[in-house]
N, C-alpha and C positions, 0 to 999 in steps of 0.2 A: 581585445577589440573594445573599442570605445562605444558607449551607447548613451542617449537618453530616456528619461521614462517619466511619467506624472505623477505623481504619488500626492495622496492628499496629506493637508499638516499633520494630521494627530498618528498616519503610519510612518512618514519621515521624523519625525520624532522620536516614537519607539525605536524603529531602526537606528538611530542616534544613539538612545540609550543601552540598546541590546549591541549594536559592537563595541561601543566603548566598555563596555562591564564584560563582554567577550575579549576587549582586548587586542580585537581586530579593526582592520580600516573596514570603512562602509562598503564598498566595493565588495570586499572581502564575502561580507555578509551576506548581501545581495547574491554575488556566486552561487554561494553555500547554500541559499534557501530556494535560490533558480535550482541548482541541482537535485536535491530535494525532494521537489515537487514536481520535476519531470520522473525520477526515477519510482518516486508511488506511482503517477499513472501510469505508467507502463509495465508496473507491476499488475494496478488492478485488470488491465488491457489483456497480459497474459492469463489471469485467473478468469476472466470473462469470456476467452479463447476456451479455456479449458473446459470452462461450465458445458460451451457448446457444442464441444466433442462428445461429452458425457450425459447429456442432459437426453438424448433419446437413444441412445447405445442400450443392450438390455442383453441380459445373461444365456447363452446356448437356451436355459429349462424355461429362459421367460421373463426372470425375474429382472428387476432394473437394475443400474448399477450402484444408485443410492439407495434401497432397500438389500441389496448383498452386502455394499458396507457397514450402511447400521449394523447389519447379522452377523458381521464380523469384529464390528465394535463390541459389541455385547458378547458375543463370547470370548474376547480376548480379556474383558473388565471384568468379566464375571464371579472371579475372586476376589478382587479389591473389595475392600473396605473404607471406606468411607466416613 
């Protein structure tokens, strides 16, 4: 699909120089950094989902669930050396 979009001079520029040294058409680029950039947000979307499942959840004895992982990070490291 065909589109337009604004770009000011000095990022149509780079993009000029970053596909051609990529080797790829601009389009191409453009794609490539659309996709990207949807696929981090929607990453950070799910990690933000997750926070909020976890973030008031708390263990049968009470404790939270990011104070039972600390407590389980620290005893799994506990041998490491460093």
């Amino acid at each position: 699909m065909k589109t337009a979009i604004s770009l000011s001079d000095a990022l149509y520029a780079a993009a000029e120089r970053t596909a051609k040294s990529m080797g790829i058409p601009r389009s191409q680029l453009f794609a490539k950094a659309l996709e990207e950039f949807i696929d981090h947000h929607r990453k950070e979307r799910i990690t933000a989902q997750l926070n909020d499942v976890y973030a008031d959840k708390a263990n049968p004895d009470g404790s939270s669930v990011s104070a039972t992982s600390l407590a389980s990070l620290r005893d799994f490291t506990s041998n490491d050396t460093w």
